[in-house]
N, C-alpha and C positions, 0 to 999 in steps of 0.2 A: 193525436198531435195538435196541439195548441195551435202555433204556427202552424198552416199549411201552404203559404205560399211567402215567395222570395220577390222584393219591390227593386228592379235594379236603380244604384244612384251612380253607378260610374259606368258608362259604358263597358262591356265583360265580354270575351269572347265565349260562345257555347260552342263545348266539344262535341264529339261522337264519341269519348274517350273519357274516362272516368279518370285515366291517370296523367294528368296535366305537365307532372316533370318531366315524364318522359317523352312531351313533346316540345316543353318548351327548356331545354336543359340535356335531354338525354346522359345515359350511364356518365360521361364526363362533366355534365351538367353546361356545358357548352356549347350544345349541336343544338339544332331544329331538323326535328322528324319531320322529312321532308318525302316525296316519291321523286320518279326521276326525271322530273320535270322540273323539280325544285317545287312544289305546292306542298303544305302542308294539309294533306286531306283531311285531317283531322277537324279541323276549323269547318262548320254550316257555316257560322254568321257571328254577328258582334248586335247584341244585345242593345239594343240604345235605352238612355235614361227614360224610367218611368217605366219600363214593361213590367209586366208579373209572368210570374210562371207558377204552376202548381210544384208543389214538392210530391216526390214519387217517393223515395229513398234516400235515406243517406247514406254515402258510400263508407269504403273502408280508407277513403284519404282523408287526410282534415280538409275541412270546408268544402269538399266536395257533395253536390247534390246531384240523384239525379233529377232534372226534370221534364214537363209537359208543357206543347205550350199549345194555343188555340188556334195561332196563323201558321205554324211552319210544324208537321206533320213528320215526325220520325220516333223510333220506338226508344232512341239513342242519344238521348240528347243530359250534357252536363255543363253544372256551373258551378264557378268559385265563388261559394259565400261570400266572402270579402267585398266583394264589389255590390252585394244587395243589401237591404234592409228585411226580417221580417213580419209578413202579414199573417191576420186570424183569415182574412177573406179577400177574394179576387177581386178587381176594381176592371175596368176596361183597358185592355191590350194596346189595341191599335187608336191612334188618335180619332175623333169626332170629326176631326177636319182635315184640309186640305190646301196646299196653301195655294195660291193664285198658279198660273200656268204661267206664266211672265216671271215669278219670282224661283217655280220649279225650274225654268232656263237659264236665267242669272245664276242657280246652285250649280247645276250642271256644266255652263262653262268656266266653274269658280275651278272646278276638278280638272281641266287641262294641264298637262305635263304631269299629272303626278302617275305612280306607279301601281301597276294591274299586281295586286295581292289577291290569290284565292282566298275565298271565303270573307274578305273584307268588305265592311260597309261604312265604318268610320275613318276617312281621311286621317285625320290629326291624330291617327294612332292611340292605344292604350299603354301609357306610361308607366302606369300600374303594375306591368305586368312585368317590368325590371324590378319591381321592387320585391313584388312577391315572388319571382324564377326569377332570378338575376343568373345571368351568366357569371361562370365562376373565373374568366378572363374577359380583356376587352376583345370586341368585334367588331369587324369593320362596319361602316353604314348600311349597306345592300345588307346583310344580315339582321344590322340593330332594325333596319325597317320593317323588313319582315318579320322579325322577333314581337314587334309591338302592333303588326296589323296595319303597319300606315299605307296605306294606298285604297284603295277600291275594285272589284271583280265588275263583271260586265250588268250583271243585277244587282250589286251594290251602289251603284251610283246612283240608280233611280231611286232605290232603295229610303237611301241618304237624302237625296234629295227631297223626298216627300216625307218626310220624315217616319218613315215608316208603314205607308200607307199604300203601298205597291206591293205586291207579293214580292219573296223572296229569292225564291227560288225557281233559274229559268225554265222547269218544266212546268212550273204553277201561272208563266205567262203565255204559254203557249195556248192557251185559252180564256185566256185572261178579258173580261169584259165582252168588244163587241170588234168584230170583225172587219178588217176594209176588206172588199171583194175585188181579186188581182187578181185570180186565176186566167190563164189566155190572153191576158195584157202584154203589149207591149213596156221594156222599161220607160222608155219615155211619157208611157199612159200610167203606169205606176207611179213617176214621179208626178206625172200630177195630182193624182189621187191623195197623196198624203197631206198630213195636218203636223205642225209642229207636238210633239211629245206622244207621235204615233211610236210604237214599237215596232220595230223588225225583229222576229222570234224564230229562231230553227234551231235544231237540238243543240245545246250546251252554251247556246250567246246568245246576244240581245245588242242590236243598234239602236240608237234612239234619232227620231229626226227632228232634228232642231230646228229648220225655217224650210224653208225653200229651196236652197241651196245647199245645203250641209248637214249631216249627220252625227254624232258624239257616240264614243263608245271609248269602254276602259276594256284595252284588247292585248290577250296574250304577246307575250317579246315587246309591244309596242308601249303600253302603259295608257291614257284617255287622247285621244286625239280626237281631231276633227278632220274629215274627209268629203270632198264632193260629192253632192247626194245621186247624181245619174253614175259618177265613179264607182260608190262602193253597191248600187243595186247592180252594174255591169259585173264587177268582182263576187257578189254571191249569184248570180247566175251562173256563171263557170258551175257550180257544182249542186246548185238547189233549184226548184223551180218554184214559182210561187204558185199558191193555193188558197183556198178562201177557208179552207179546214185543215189544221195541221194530221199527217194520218203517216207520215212516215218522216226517217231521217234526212228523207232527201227532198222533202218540202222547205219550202219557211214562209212564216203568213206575217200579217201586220196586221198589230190589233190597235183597235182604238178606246182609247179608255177614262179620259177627261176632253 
């Protein structure tokens, strides 16, 4: 194969699913395959400009590949040609840089009020992706949003924010860099401890702390908000306890990473 790898220019959602209509369109060409939470589990993540991926296969859709990539680890992963250019050779994935902490907080609180979409990491949603699955009626908003990925999941925002430079996926932060040590602390010893763009990490979510006083997270039902920081370490204590090593479901640690 000449080509072996796919340069994305349009931001793309990657599936677990090879067959793309049937989640974005299903049998009526209407629906989004959804579970019953409303997620469409299909969706890891949304591609941002400039990554590569390996090409593995080409499937039996048009423009369907599967592919590999080098940050985000699954045997399952596919994308719509459309939205890539391709390459003879790999170039570097993840950006070289990173941008200032003060400028990743200004992204972060740019994300307030918008809506918690699984698997999402591009706010401004993919447009694109009416044009190639257009629904075969209209639909109302809460749908057209979902349909194109507009909002952000709880490791999508950081995600986004750093432009890609943060793992993706909240079990790859649950170890992520370097650890604050909270175990046996009180929360008000906790709250001091932390550093703006520390992470809060326990299975399936991720808080981010923004200053001193306030946390950000894009949170299931609620969409990104902002909460008091002794508030929401009081609210995950109800059911977790903190730990300087994460080792079951019922921990959650805070890691530090810039």
């Amino acid at each position: 194969m000449k080509n072996r790898y796919l340069k994305v220019i349009k931001e793309t959602p990657i599936l677990n699913t090879d067959n793309f209509r049937s989640i974005f369109g299903g049998i009526d060409q209407n629906s989004l395959k959804t579970d019953e939470k409303g997620h469409i589990r299909a969706i890891e993540f949304v591609a941002l400009k400039d990554m590569v991926f390996k090409i593995e296969e080409k499937t039996i859709f048009p423009y369907i590949y599967k592919i590999s990539s080098t940050f985000y680890k699954s045997e399952n992963l596919y994308i719509d040609s459309r939205f890539t250019i391709p390459l003879s050779s790999s170039v570097n994935i993840n950006p070289n840089y990173i941008l200032t902490p003060n400028k990743i907080i200004k992204r972060l609180i740019s994300h307030l009020g918008e809506k918690y979409i699984w698997g999402a990491n591009y706010s401004k949603g993919i447009k694109n992706l009416l044009k190639f699955y257009p629904p075969s009626n209209k639909i109302n908003k809460d749908v057209l949003d979902k349909w194109i990925l507009k909002g952000v999941d709880c490791s999508g925002i950081l995600f986004e924010a750093t432009n890609g430079f943060t793992p993706r996926d909240t079990k790859d932060l649950l170890n992520y860099k370097n650890p604050v040590l909270i175990e046996n602390l009180s929360i008000y010893e906790i709250s001091k401890k932390v550093k703006p763009l520390d992470i809060i990490v326990f299975k399936g979510h991720i808080v981010i702390i923004l200053n001193e006083n306030y946390t950000i997270e894009s949170r299931e039902n609620f969409g990104v908000i902002k909460t008091p920081l002794i508030e929401r370490i009081e609210e995950i204590h109800q059911t977790k306890k903190p730990k300087n090593i994460y080792q079951s479901s019922q921990d959650y640690v805070i890691r530090r990473w810039i």
